[in-house]
C-alpha atoms as an extended CHARMM CRD file, in Angstrom:
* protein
*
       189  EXT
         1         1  UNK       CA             74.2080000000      197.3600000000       54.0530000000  PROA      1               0.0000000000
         2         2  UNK       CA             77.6450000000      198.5410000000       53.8580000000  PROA      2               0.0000000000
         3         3  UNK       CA             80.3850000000      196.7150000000       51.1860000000  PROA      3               0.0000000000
         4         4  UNK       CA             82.7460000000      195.5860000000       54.1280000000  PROA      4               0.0000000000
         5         5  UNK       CA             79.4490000000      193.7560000000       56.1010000000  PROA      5               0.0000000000
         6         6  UNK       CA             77.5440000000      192.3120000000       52.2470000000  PROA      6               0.0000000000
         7         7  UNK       CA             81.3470000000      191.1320000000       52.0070000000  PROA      7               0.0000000000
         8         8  UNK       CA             81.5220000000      189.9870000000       54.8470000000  PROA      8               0.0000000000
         9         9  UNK       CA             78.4780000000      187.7850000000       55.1790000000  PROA      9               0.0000000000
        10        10  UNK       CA             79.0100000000      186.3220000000       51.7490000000  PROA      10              0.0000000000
        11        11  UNK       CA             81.8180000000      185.0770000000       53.1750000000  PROA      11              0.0000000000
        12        12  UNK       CA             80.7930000000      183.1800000000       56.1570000000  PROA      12              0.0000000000
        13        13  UNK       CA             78.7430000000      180.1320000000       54.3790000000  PROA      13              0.0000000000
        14        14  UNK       CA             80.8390000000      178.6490000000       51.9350000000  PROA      14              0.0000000000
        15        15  UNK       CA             79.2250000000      175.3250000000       51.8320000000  PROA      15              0.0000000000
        16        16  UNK       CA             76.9140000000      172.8040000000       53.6420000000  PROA      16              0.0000000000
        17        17  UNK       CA             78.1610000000      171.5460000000       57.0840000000  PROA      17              0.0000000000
        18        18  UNK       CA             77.6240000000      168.1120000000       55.4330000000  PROA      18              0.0000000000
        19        19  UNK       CA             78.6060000000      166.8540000000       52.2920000000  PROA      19              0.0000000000
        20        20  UNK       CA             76.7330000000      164.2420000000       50.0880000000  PROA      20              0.0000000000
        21        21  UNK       CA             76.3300000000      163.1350000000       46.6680000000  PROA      21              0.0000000000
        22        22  UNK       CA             73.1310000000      165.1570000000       46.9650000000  PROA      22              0.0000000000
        23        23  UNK       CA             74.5050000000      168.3700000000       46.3020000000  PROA      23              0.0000000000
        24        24  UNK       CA             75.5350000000      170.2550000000       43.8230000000  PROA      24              0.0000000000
        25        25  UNK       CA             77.6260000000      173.9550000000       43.9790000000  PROA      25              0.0000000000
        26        26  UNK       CA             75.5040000000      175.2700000000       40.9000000000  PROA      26              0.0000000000
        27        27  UNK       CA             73.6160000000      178.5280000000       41.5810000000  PROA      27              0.0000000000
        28        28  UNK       CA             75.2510000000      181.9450000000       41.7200000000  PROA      28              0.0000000000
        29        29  UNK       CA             74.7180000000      184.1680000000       44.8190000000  PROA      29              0.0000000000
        30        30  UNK       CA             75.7510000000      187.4210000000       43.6640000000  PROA      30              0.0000000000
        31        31  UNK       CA             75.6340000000      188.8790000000       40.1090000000  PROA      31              0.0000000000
        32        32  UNK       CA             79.0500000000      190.3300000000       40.4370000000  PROA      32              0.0000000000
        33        33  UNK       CA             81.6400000000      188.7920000000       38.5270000000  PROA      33              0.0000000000
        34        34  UNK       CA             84.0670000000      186.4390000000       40.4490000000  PROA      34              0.0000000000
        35        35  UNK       CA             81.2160000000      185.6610000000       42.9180000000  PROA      35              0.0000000000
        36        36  UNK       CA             81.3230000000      181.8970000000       44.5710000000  PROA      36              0.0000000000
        37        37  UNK       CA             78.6610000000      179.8340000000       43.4280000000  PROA      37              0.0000000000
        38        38  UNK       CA             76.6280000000      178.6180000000       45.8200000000  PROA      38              0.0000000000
        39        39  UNK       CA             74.8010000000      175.0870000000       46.8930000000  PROA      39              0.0000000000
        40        40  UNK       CA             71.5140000000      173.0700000000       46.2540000000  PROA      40              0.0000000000
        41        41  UNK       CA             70.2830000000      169.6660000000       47.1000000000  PROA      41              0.0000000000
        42        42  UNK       CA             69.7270000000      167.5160000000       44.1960000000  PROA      42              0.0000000000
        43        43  UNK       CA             66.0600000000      165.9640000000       44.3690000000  PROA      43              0.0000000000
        44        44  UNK       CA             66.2710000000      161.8550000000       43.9440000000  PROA      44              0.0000000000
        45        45  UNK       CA             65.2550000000      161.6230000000       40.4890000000  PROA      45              0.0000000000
        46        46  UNK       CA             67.5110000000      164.4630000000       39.5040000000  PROA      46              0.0000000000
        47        47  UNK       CA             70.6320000000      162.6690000000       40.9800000000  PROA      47              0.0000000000
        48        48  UNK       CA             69.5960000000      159.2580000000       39.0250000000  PROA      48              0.0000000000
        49        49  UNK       CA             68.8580000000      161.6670000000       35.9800000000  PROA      49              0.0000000000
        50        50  UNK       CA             72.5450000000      163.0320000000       36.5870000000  PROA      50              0.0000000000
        51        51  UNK       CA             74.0780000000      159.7980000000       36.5720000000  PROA      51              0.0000000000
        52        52  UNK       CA             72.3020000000      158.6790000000       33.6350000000  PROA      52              0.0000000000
        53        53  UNK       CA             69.7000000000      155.8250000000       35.4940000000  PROA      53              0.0000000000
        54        54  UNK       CA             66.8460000000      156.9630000000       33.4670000000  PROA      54              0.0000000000
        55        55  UNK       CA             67.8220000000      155.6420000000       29.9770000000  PROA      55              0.0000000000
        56        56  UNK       CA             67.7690000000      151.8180000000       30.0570000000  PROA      56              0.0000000000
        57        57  UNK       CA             70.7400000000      150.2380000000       28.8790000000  PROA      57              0.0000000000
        58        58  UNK       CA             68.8900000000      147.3480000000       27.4290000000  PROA      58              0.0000000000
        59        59  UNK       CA             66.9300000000      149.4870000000       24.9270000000  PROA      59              0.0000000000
        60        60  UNK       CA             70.3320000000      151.5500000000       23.3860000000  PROA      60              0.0000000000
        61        61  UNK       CA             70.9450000000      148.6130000000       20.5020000000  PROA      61              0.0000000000
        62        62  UNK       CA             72.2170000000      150.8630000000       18.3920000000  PROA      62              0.0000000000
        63        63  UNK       CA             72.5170000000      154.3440000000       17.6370000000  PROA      63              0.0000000000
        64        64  UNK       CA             68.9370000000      155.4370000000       16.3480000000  PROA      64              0.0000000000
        65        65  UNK       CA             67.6580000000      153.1950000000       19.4720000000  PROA      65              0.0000000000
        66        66  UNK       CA             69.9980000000      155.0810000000       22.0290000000  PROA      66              0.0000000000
        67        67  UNK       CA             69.1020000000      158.4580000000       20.9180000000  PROA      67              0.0000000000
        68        68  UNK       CA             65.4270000000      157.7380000000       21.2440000000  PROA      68              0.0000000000
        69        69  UNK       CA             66.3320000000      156.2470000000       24.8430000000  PROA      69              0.0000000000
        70        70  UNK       CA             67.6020000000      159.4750000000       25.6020000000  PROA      70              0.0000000000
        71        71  UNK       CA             64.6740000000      161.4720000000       24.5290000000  PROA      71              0.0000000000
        72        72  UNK       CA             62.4290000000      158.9720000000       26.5460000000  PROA      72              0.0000000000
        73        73  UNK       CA             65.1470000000      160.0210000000       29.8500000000  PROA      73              0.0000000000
        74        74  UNK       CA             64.4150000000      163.4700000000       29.0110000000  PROA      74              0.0000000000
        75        75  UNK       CA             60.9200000000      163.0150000000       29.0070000000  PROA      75              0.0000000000
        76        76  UNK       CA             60.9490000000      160.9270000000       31.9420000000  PROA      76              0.0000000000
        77        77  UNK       CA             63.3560000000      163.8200000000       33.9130000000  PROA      77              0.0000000000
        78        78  UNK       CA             60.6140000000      166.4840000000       32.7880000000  PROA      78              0.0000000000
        79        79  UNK       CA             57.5000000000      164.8430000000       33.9170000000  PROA      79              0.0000000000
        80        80  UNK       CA             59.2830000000      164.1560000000       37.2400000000  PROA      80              0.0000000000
        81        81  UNK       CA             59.9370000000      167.6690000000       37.7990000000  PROA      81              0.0000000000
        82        82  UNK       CA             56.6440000000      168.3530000000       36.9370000000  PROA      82              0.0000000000
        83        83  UNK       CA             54.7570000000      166.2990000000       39.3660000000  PROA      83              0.0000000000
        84        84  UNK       CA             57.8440000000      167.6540000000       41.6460000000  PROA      84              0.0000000000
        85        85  UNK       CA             56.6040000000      171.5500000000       41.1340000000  PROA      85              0.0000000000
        86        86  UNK       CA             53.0820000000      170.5420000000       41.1420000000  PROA      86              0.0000000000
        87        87  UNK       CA             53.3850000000      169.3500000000       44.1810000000  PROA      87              0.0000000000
        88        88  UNK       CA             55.0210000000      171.4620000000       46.0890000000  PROA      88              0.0000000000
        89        89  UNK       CA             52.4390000000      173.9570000000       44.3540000000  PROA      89              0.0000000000
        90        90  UNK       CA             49.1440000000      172.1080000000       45.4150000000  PROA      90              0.0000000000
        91        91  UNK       CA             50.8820000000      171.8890000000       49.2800000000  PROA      91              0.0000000000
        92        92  UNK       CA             51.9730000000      175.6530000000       49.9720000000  PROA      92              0.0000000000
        93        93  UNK       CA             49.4070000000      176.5390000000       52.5750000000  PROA      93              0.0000000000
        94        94  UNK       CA             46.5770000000      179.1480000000       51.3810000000  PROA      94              0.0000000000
        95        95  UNK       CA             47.3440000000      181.8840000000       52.3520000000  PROA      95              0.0000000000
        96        96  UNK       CA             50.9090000000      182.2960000000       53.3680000000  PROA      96              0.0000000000
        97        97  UNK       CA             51.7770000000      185.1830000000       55.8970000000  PROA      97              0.0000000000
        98        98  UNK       CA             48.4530000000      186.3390000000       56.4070000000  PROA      98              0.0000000000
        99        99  UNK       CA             47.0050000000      187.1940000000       59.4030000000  PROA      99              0.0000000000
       100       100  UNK       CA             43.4150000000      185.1010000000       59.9280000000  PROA      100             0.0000000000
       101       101  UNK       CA             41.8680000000      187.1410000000       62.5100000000  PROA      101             0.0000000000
       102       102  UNK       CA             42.5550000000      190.2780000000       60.1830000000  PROA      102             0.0000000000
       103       103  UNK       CA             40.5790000000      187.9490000000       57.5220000000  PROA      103             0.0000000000
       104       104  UNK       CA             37.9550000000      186.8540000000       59.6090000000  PROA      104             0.0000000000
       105       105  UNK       CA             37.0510000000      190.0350000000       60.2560000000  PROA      105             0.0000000000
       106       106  UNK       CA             37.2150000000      192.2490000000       57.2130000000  PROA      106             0.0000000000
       107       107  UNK       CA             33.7980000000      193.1260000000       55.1390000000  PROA      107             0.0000000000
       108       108  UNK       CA             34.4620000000      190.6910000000       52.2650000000  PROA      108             0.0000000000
       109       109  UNK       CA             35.7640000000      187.7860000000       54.4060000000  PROA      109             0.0000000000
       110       110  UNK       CA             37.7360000000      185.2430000000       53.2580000000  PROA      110             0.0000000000
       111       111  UNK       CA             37.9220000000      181.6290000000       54.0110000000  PROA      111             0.0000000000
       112       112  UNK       CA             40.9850000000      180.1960000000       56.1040000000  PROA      112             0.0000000000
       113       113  UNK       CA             42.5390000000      177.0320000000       54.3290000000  PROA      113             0.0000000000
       114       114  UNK       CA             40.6870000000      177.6580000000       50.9890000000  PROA      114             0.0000000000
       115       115  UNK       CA             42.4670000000      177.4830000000       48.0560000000  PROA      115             0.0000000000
       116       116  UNK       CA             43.8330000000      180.0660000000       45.3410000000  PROA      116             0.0000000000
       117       117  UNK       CA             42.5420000000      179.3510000000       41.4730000000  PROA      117             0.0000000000
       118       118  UNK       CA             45.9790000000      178.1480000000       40.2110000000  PROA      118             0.0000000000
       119       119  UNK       CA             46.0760000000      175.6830000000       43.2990000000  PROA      119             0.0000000000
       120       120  UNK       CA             42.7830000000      174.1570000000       42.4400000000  PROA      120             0.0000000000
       121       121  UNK       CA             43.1700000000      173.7080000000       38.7820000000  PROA      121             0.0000000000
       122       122  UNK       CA             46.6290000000      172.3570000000       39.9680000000  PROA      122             0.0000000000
       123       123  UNK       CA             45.2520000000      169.8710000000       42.4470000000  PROA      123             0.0000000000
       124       124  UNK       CA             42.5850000000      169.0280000000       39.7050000000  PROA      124             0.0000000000
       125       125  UNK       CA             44.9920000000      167.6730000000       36.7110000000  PROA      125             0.0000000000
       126       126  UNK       CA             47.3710000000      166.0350000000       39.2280000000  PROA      126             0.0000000000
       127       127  UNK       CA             43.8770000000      164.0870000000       40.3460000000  PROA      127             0.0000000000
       128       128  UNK       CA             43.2280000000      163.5140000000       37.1060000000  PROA      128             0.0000000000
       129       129  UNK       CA             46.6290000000      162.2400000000       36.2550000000  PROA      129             0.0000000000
       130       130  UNK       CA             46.6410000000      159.8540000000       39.2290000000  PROA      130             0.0000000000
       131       131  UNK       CA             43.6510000000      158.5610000000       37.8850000000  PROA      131             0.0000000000
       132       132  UNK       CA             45.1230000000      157.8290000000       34.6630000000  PROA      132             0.0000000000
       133       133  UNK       CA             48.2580000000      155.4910000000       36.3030000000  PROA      133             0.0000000000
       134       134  UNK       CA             47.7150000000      152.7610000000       38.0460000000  PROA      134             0.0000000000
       135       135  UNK       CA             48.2250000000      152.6170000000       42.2470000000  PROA      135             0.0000000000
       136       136  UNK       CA             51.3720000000      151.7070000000       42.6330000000  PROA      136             0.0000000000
       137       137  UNK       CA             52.9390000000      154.0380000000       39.7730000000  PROA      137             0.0000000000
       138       138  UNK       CA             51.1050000000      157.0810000000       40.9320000000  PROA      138             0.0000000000
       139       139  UNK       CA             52.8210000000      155.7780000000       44.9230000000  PROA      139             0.0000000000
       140       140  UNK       CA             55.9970000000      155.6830000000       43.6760000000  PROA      140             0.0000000000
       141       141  UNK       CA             56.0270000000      158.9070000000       41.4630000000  PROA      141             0.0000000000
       142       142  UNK       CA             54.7080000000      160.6710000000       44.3180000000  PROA      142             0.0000000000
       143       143  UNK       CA             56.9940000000      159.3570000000       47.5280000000  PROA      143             0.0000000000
       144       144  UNK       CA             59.9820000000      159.6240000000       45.2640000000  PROA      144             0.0000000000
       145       145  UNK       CA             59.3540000000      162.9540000000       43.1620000000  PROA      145             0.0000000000
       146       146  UNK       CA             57.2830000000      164.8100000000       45.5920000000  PROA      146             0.0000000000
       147       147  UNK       CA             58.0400000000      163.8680000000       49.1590000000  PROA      147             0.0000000000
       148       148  UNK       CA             62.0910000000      163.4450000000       48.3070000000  PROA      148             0.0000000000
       149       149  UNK       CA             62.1110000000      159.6470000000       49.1750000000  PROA      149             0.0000000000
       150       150  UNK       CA             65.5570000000      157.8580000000       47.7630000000  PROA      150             0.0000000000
       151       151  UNK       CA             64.2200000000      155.7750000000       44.5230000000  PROA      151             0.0000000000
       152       152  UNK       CA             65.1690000000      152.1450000000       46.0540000000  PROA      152             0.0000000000
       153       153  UNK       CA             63.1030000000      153.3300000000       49.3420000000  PROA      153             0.0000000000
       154       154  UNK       CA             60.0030000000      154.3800000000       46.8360000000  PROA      154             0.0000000000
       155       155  UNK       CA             60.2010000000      151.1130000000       45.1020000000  PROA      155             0.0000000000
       156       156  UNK       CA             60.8420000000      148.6220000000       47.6580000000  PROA      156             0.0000000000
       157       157  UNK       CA             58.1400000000      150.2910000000       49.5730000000  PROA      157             0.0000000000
       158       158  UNK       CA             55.6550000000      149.7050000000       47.2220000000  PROA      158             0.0000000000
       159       159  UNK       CA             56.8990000000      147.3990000000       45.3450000000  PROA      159             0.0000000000
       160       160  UNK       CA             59.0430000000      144.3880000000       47.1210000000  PROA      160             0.0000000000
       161       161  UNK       CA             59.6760000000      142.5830000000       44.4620000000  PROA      161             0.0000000000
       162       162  UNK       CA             61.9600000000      144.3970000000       42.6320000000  PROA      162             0.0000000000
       163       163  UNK       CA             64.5080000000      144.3790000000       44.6880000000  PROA      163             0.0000000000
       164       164  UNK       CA             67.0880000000      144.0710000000       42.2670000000  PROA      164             0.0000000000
       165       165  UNK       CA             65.8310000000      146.5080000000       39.7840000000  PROA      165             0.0000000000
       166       166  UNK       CA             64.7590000000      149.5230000000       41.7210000000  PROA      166             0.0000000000
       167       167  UNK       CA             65.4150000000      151.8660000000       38.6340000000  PROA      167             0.0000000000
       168       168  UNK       CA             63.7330000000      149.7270000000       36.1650000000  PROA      168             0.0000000000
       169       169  UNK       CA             60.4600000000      150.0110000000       38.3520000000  PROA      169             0.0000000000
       170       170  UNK       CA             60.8810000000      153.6680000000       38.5880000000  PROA      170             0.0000000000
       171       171  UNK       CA             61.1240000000      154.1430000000       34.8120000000  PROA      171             0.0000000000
       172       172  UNK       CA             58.0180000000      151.9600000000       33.8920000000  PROA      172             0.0000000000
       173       173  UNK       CA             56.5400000000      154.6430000000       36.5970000000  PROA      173             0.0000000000
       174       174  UNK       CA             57.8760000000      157.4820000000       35.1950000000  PROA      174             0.0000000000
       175       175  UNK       CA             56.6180000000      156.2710000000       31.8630000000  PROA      175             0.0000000000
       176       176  UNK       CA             53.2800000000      155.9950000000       32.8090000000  PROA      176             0.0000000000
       177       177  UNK       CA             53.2860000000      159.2690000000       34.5570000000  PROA      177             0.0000000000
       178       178  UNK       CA             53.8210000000      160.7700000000       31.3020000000  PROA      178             0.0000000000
       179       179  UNK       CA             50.8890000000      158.8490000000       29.4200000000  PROA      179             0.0000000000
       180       180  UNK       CA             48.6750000000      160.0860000000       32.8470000000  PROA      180             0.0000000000
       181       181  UNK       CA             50.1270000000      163.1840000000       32.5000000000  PROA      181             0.0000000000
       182       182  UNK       CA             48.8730000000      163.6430000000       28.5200000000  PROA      182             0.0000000000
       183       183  UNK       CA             45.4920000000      161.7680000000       29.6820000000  PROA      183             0.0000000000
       184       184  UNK       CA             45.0490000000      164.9520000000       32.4130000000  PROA      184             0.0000000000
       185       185  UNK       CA             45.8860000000      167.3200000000       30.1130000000  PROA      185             0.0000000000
       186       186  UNK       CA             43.4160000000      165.9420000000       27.5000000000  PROA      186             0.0000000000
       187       187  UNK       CA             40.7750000000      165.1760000000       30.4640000000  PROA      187             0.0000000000
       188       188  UNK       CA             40.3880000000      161.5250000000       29.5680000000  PROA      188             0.0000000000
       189       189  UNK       CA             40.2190000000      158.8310000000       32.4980000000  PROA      189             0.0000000000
């Protein structure tokens, strides 16, 4: 491609038609220097992890108790990207781009809609992890983390009751995401 066109398509999308609190101009396009940054849509619980909804106010007492608030947050923002990449993992469809009736009919086969190794051991600790939380943590961990549902929408889907305190519910889920989490990774029900 020649400069004048690269330049000249760099310079035709300079930022989402529609603006929301959801995004964020954070990623570089080019590795020249100078280059505009470009845009990404914030996930739910990294927008409430942003704005600092993940640490609970009540907890931070004083100083020793707020810093170990905000190692819980971080621990709370990690496991939620975690179940956010394992998800996305354990739902790419197997395989991507290939042709099925080349598959079907080479020697050694293959088998449309199985899955790759990394996929299965993937789909096998986030079973085991789900089996670890209880129903309604694992349902909102998964509609807000992995299918991009709005935190208030997660939690006053599954759980009407707290209406009022949406992140407080979300918290006690993430929490207990992590103690699945370290219950799949040590295979323990």
């Amino acid at each position: 491609m020649s400069k004048s066109k690269r330049k000249e398509t760099e310079e035709m999308v300079e930022r989402p038609a529609i603006l929301t609190a959801d995004h964020l101009q954070d990623r570089i396009l080019s590795p020249r220097a100078g280059a505009k940054k470009g845009w990404s849509r914030l996930a739910a619980y990294e927008k409430e992890f942003r704005r600092g909804a993940l640490v609970c106010k009540e907890r931070c007492t004083d100083a020793a108790a707020t810093r170990l608030e905000e190692v819980r947050a971080l621990d709370r923002f990690a496991a939620a990207r975690a179940l956010d990449q394992g998800w996305q993992l354990c739902n790419v469809p197997f395989p991507p781009g290939v042709d099925f009736d080349r598959v079907r009919s080479s020697p050694g086969g293959g088998t449309p809609g199985g899955f790759v190794d990394h996929q299965r051991e993937a789909k096998d600790f986030w079973r085991r992890v789900q089996a670890a939380m209880s129903a309604n943590d694992w349902l909102i961990c998964r509609l807000v983390c992995g299918e991009g549902h709005s935190v208030a929408q997660a939690v006053m889907t599954v759980s009407p009751a707290y209406k009022v305190s949406t992140l407080a519910r979300f918290r006690e889920a993430l929490d207990s995401l992590i103690e699945g989490m370290r219950c799949g990774r040590t295979h323990e029900p």
